[in-house]
DOVO-162650 format. One line per field, with one value per residue (C-alpha): residue in one letter; residue number from 1; x, y, z. Coordinates in pm, 1 decimal, padded with zeros to 6 digits. Example, Ala and Ser with C-alpha at 12.3 -4.5 7.8 and 13.67 -1.06 7.14 Angstrom:
BEGIN
res	(a_s)
n	(1_2)
x	(01230.0_01367.0)
y	(-00450.0_-00106.0)
z	(00780.0_00714.0)
This chain:
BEGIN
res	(x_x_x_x_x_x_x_x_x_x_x_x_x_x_x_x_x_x_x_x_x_x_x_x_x_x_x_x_x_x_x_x_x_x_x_x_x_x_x_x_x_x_x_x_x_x_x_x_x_x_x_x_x_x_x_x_x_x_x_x_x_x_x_x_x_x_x_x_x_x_x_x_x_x_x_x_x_x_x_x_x_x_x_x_x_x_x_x_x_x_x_x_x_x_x_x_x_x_x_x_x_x_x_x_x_x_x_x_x_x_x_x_x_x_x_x_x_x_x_x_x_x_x_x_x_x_x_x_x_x_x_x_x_x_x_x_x_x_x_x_x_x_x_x_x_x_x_x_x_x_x_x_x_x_x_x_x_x_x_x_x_x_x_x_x_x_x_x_x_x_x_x_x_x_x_x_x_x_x_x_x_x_x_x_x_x_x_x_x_x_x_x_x_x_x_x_x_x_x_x_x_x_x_x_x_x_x_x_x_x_x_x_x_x_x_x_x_x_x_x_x_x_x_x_x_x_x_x_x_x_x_x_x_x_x_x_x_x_x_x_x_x_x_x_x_x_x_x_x_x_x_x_x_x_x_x_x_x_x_x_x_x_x_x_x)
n	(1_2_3_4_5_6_7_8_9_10_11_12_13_14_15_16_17_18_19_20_21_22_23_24_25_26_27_28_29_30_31_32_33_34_35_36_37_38_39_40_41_42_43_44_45_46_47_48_49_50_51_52_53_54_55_56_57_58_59_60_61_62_63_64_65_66_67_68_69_70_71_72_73_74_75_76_77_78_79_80_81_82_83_84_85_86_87_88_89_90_91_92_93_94_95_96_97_98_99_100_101_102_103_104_105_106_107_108_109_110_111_112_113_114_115_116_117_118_119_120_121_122_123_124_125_126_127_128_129_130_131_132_133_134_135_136_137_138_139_140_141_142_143_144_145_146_147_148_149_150_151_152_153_154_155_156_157_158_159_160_161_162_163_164_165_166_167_168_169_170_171_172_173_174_175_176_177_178_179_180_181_182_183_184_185_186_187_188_189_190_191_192_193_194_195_196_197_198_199_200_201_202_203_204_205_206_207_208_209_210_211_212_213_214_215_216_217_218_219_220_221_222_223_224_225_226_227_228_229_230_231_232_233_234_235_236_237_238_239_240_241_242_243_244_245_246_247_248_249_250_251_252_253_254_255_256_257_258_259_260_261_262_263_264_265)
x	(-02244.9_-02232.9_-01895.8_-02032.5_-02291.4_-02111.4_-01890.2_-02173.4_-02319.4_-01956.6_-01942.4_-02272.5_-02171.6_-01879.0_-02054.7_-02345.0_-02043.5_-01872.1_-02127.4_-02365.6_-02284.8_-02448.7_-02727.5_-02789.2_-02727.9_-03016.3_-03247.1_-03229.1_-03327.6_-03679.3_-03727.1_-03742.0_-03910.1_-04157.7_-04314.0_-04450.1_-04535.6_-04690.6_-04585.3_-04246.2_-04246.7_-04126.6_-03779.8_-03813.4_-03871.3_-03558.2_-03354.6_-03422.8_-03305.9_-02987.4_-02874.8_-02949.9_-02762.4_-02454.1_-02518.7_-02517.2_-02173.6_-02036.5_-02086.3_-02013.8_-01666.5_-01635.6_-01726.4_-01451.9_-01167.9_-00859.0_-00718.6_-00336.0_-00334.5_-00664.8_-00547.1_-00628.8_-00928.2_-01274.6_-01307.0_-01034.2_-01151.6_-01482.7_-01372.2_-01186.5_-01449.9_-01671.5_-01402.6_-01400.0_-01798.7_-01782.3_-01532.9_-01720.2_-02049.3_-01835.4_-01723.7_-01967.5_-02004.3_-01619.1_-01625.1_-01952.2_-01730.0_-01438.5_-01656.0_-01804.2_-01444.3_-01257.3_-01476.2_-01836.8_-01960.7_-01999.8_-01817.2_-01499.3_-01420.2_-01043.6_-00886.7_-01198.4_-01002.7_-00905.8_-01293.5_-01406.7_-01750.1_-01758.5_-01748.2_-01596.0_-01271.3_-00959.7_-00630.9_-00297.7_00107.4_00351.5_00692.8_01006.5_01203.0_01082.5_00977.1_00800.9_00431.5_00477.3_00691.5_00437.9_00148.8_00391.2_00498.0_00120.3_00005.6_00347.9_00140.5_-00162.9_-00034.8_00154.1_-00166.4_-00297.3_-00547.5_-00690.1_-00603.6_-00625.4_-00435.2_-00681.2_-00615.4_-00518.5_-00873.2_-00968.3_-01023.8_-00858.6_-00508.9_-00607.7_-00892.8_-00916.8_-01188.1_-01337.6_-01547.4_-01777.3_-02048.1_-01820.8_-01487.5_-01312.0_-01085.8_-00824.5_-00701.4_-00360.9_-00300.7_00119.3_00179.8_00523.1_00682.3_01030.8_01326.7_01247.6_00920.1_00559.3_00208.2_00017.9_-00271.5_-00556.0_-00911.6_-01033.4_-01394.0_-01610.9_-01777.0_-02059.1_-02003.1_-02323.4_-02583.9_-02859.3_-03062.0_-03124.6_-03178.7_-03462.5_-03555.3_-03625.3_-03761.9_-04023.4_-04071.1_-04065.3_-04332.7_-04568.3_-04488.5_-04615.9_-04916.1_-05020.5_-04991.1_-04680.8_-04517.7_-04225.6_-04160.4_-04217.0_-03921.3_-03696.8_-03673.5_-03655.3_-03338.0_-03169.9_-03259.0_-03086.1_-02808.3_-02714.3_-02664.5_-02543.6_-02225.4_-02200.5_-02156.5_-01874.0_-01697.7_-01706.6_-01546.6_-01316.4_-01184.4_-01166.2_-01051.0_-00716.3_-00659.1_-00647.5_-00422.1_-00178.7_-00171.5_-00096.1_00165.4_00277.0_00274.7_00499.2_00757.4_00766.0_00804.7_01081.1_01480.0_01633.6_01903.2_02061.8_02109.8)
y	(-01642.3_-01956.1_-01859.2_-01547.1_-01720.2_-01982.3_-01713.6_-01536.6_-01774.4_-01895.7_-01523.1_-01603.9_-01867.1_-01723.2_-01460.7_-01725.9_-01902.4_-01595.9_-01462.0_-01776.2_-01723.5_-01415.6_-01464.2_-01782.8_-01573.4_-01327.2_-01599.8_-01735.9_-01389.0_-01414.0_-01731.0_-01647.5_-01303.9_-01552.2_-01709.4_-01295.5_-01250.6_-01506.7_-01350.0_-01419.5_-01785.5_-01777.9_-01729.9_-02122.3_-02249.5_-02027.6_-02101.5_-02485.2_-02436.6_-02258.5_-02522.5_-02811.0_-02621.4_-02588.8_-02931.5_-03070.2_-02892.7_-03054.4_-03346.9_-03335.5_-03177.6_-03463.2_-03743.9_-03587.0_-03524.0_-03630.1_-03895.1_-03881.2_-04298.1_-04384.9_-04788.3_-04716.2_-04932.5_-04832.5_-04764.0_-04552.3_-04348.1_-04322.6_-04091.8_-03882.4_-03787.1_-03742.5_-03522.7_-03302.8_-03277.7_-03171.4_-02889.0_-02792.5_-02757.9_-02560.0_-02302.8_-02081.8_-02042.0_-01997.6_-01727.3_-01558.4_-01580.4_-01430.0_-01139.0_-01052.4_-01078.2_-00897.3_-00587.8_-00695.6_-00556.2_-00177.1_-00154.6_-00307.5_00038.7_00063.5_00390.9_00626.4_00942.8_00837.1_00873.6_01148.0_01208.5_00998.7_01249.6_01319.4_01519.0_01658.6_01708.9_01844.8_01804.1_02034.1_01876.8_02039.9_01661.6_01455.4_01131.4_00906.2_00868.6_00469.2_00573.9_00855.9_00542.3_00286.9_00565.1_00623.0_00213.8_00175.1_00417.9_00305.6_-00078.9_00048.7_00182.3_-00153.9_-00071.6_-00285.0_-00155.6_-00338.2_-00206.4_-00079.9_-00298.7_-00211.7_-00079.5_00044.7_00439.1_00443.7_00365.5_00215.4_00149.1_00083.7_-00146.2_-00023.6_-00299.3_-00563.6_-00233.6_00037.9_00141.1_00467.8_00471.6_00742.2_00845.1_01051.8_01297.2_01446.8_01792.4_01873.0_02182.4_02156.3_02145.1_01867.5_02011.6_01832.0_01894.3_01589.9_01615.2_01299.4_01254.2_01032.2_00926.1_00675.1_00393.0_00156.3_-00163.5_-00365.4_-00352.7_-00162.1_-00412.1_-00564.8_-00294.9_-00182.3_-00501.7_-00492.2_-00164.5_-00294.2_-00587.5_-00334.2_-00120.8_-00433.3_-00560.9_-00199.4_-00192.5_-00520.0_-00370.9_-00623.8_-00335.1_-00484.7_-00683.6_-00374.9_-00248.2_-00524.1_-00517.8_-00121.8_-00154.0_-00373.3_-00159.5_00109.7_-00030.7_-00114.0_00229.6_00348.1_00107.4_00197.8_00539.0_00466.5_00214.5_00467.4_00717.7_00521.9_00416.8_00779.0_00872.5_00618.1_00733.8_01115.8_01029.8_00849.9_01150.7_01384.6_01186.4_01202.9_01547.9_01572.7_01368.5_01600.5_01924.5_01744.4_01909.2_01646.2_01467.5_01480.0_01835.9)
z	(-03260.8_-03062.2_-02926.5_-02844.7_-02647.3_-02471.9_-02358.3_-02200.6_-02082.9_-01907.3_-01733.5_-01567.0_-01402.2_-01321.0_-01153.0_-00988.8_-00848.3_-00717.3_-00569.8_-00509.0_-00058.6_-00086.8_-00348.1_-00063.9_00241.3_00073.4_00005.2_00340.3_00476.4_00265.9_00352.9_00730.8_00674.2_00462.5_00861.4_00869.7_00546.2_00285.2_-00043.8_00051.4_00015.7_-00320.0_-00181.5_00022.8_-00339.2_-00450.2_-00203.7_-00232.3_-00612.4_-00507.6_-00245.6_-00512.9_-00742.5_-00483.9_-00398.1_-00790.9_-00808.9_-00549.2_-00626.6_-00998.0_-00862.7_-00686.6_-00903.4_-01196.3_-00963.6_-01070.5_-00769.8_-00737.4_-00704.6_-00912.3_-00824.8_-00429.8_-00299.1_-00344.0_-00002.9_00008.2_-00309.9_-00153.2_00126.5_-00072.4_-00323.1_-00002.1_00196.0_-00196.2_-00162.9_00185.3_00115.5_-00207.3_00002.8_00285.6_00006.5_00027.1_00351.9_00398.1_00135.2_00301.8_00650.1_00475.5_00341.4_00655.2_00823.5_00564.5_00432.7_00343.4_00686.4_00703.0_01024.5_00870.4_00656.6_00694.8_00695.0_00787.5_00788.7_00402.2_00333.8_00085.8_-00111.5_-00386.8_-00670.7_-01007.6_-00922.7_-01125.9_-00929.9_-01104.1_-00956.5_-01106.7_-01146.0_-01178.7_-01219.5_-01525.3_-01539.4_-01801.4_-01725.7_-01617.7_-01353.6_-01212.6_-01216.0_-01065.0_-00784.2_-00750.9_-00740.7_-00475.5_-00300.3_-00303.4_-00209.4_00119.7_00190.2_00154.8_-00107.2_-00373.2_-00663.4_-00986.5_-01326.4_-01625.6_-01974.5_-02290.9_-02384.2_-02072.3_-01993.6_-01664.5_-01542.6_-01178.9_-01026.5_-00661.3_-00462.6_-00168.4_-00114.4_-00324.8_-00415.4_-00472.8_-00619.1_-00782.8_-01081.6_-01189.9_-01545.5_-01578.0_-01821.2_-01893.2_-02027.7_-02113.1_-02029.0_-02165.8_-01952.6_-01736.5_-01638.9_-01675.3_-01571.1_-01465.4_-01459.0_-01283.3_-01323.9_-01009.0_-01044.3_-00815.0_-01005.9_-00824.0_-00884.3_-00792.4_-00608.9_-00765.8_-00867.1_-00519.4_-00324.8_-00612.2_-00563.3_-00179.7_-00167.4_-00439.6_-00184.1_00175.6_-00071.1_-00154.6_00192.7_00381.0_00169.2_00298.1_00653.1_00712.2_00889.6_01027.6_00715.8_00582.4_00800.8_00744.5_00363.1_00356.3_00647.9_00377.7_00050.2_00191.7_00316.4_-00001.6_-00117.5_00160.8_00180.6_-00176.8_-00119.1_00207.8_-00022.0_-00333.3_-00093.7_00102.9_-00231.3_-00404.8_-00101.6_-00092.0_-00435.9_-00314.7_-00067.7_-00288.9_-00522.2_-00242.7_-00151.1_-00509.7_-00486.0_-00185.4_-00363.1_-00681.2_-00447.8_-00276.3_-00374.0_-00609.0_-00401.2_-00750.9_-00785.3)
């Protein structure tokens, strides 16, 4: 049991630390809707916590790091240490920065005409040229990869083959079923689901608050918070489709190549 608990307990703070430039960025955005509305001023207290908790890390980080030449002067160790707190304080901001670059934003959806409503969907490719089922998912991840998708292999004990991000809310998986039809020929047969990833939580979260916030006649509070719950969903939904949406595009590609004449024959 303790294992078990130390484990979970290591996950959250896995997840804190990934995801500690956003939970800040949030924060920051209550604490400056908090000069319109009062009950918001919980967040300043929040926020304070989550900076001294960035700020504790860094400089833990920097007070174990291992020095290449431990026998340089003090002086010299001293800025070191300081340049590693610096960059550990910079992290999340550089990771927020990257996010917004790289696919947080909603107007950085990459291959719109790849989008598709996010819904459970079975597609099927007839082949008339056999090949074992590893070599089907490997054509189908090549695929997906020179369509510069994020696609991520299931395990062992997972109930999907490859699952593909469309951004940090939303994502789609796909499972692959093989019928064999003697003489060469197979069935395949692919499940291709969207899955949300996160997300829920906050925007329930802020529409609570835009609710509480309208009753107190803090209308553009009010306004503010309910902007943001639904944005939440609603990049779900475009990242759930734009990755569903790769995935269909990588099987139809699939399907070309099985309907293609063997060069063999």
């Amino acid at each position: 049991m303790p294992d078990k608990a130390e484990n979970a307990l290591s996950g959250v703070n896995q997840v804190i630390a990934k995801y500690s430039d956003l939970l800040i960025a949030g924060l920051a955005g209550l604490s400056a809707l908090a000069v319109f509305w009062s009950p918001l001023r919980f967040a300043v207290l929040a926020l304070a916590l989550a900076l001294g908790a960035v700020i504790t890390q860094a400089a833990s980080s920097a007070a174990h790091a291992r020095l290449r030449d431990p026998s340089r002067a003090a002086l010299s160790r001293w800025k070191m240490r300081s340049l590693i707190f610096v960059l550990h304080l910079l992290q999340p901001a550089a990771r927020l920065w990257g996010r917004v670059r790289h696919g947080l934003a909603p107007w950085h959806l990459r291959g719109k005409s790849r989008w598709t409503l996010p819904r459970p969907r079975q597609l099927t490719i007839w082949s008339e040229r056999w090949q074992p089922h590893t070599e089907w998912l490997e054509a189908l991840e090549g695929a997906l990869r020179d369509a510069r998708a994020a696609v991520k292999r299931g395990g062992e004990y997972d109930r999907y083959e490859l699952a593909v991000s469309g951004g940090p809310c939303g994502s789609a998986r796909v499972q692959m079923a093989v019928e064999e039809h003697g003489e060469g020929r197979q069935y395949l047969r692919f499940r291709v689901w969207p899955k949300l990833r996160r997300g829920l939580f906050t925007s329930l979260f802020a529409g609570a608050l835009a609710a509480a916030a309208f009753s107190d006649q803090a209308f553009g509070v009010a306004a503010v918070l309910a902007s943001g719950a639904l944005a939440l969903p609603l990049s779900a939904l475009r990242e759930c489709g734009r990755a569903q949406g790769e995935i269909e595009e990588g099987l139809r590609e699939l399907a070309a190549a099985a309907r293609a004449p063997d060069p063999g024959r």
